[in-house]
C-alpha positions, 0 to 999 in steps of 0.5 A: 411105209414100206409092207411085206407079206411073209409066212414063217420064213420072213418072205418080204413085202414090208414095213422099218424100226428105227436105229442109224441114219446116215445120209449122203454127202448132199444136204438134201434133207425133206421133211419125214413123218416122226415114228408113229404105231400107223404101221401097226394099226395098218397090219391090225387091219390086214386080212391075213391068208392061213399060214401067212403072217406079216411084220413091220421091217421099215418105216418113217423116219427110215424111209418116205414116199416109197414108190418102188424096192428091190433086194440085192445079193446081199439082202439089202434093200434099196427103195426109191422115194419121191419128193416131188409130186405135184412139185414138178411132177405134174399131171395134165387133169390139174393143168389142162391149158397145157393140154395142146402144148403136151400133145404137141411134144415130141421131146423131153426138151419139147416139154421143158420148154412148155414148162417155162412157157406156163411157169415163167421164172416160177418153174425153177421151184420144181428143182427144189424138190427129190427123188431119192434112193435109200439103203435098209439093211437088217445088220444083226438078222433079226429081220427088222431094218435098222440102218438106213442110208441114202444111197443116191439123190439129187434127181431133181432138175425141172423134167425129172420123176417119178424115180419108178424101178430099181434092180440090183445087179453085182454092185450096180443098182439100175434105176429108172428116173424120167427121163433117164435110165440110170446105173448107180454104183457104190465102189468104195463100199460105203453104202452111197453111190459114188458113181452114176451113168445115165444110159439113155436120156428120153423118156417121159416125153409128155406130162399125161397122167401122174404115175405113168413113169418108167418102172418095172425093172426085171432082169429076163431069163435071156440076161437082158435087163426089160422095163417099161414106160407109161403113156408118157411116151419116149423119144430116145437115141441109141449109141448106135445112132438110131432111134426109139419113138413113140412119144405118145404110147407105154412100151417096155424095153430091153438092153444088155447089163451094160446098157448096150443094144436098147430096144422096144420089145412091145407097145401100145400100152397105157400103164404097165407099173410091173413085169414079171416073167413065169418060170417058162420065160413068159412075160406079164403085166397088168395095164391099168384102164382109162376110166371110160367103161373099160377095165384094168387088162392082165397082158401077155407081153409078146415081141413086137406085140402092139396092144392099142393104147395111144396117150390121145384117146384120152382126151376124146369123151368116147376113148375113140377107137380105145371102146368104139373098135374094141381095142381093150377087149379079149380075143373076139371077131372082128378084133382089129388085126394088129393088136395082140388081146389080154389074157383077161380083164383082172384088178382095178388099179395093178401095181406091184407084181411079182411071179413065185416059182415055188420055194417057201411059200405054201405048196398052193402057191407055186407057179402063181402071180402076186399082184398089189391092187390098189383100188384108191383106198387101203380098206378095198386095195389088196395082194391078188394072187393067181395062176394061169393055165394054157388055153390053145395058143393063149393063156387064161387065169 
């Protein structure tokens, strides 16, 4: 299911009624929930603000397992779907005798060989499974999709997944699919992608935690492409033949359109699932926390900045210098030197974020920040919103 909040104008975050299906040249055909009224009960449920409304624009069968969507210019929305957790897309708390070897990675190749190690012959079945890209348009403006397209799969070798982030730009979709940024290109127009540029190879060197992907696509007020990693880490060449290395902490990253001049921008992070600029060229995230006494943290992502988090601490019953030296915590005396602090302790599980300038919405919330919380069950999860105001140097919700 697929949800969108909207006032009157139709504002997307959504939901999908059913009409043409076309799918790719690939057989690849998984098995999809039949049309059901879980949709409807789901916004009967909402606790909708005054002057806010929500309607149903996509769900099963035009779409499954959505992880992420995006529009492009021409309204259209793309959505990555997942096949493939827990069918190739491990996570180390259901496989702690692979704890040692993960922590020993420092390659994608370094973790697929562990995978055969473990798995055995057995390994081959996690390439049976997809992660996918579908297409929804709303061809007669109703605002309801009715035509839904997979517009790209076959993302399903062994260390591929979770397929995270999509932007489209012009007529090129960028994609980001452990281990590989992608640039999907649809130049026959016929609403599947017959072109397909990995950009960079080398993400998600470890397992970690289910979740901790690449996602956050945004294109930046300087024209770059930003995105970001979880604690999967990332061990990746550049054309020019350097490297970026952290196979043990989040980043997010930034390149030209043409997937030229990759760099880190900031590390340290655990799992930013979203970015998202304010209208003054700021740019944001919610980190999610470890689940040891310390909370979700709302982080000004600044150049260069290192905010702390290494994958290890994990594993230690304390969290190590994560709660002992305070790293998670707001400005305070005797803050280790190198961290750059979060503006705030904010939600329980950040996901999607999005920042509105001001055009549609009630005036009340312009210059503010959308944030989906997911706090492990619909009745307590929600759309947070807020602003931030300067404080000296810094910023405070």
């Amino acid at each position: 299911m697929v949800g969108s909040l909207t006032k009157s104008c139709r504002l997307p975050i959504f939901f999908v009624s059913l009409s043409s299906l076309v799918f790719a040249a690939d057989d690849y055909l998984p098995k999809i929930s039949e049309k059901s009224p879980d949709a409807e009960r789901a916004i009967n449920a909402f606790k909708i603000p005054v002057g806010m409304r929500v309607e149903l624009f996509a769900a099963e069968p035009m779409i499954a397992n959505p992880v992420t969507f995006c529009f492009d210019d021409k309204g259209r929305v793309f959505v990555a779907e997942t096949f493939r957790q827990q069918k190739g897309v491990e996570d180390n708390r259901g496989h702690m005798n692979w704890l040692i070897d993960d922590l020993s990675a420092q390659s994608v190749a370094d973790r697929l060989a562990f995978f055969k190690k473990f798995m055995k012959d057995d390994v081959r079945k996690w390439a049976t499974e997809h992660d996918r890209i579908r297409r929804l348009e709303d061809t007669d403006g109703d605002g309801i999709a009715d035509k839904s397209t997979v517009y790209a799969d076959g993302f399903n070798a062994i260390e591929e997944g979770t397929g995270a982030g999509l932007l489209a730009i012009d007529n090129d979709l960028f994609f980001t699919c452990i281990p590989k940024l992608w640039k999907l290109t649809d130049s026959t127009g016929t609403g599947v992608a017959d072109k397909r540029v990995a950009l960079y190879d080398g993400f998600g060197v470890r397992v970690a935690f289910r979740g901790h992907d690449m996602h956050g696509l945004v294109l930046g007020p300087d024209g770059r492409i930003y995105f970001s990693i979880g604690d999967r880490g990332y061990n990746v060449e550049l054309k020019n033949g350097g490297r970026l290395f952290h196979p043990d902490q989040g980043a997010v990253f930034r390149c030209e359109i043409d997937g030229s001049n990759l760099e880190e921008f900031c590390t340290g992070l655990r799992n930013p699932q979203e970015l998202a600029f304010d209208e003054f060229g700021n740019l944001f995230t919610g980190d999610n926390n470890s689940d040891s006494g310390d909370k979700a943290r709302w982080v000004y992502l600044t150049e260069g900045s290192d905010t702390g988090w290494r994958m290890y601490y994990q594993y230690l019953d304390d969290r190590g210098p994560w709660n002992r030296e305070k790293l998670w915590h707001t400005s305070h005396p005797g803050q280790a030197a190198y961290v750059v602090p979060p503006v705030a302790y904010f939600a329980d599980g950040p996901s999607g974020l999005a920042y509105y300038p001001g055009t549609g919405l009630d005036e009340k919330y312009k210059g503010h920040f959308f944030l989906a919380d997911f706090r492990g069950q619909a009745s307590n999860s929600g759309v947070r919103t807020f602003s931030l105001v300067p404080k000296g140097p810094h910023s405070i919700l």
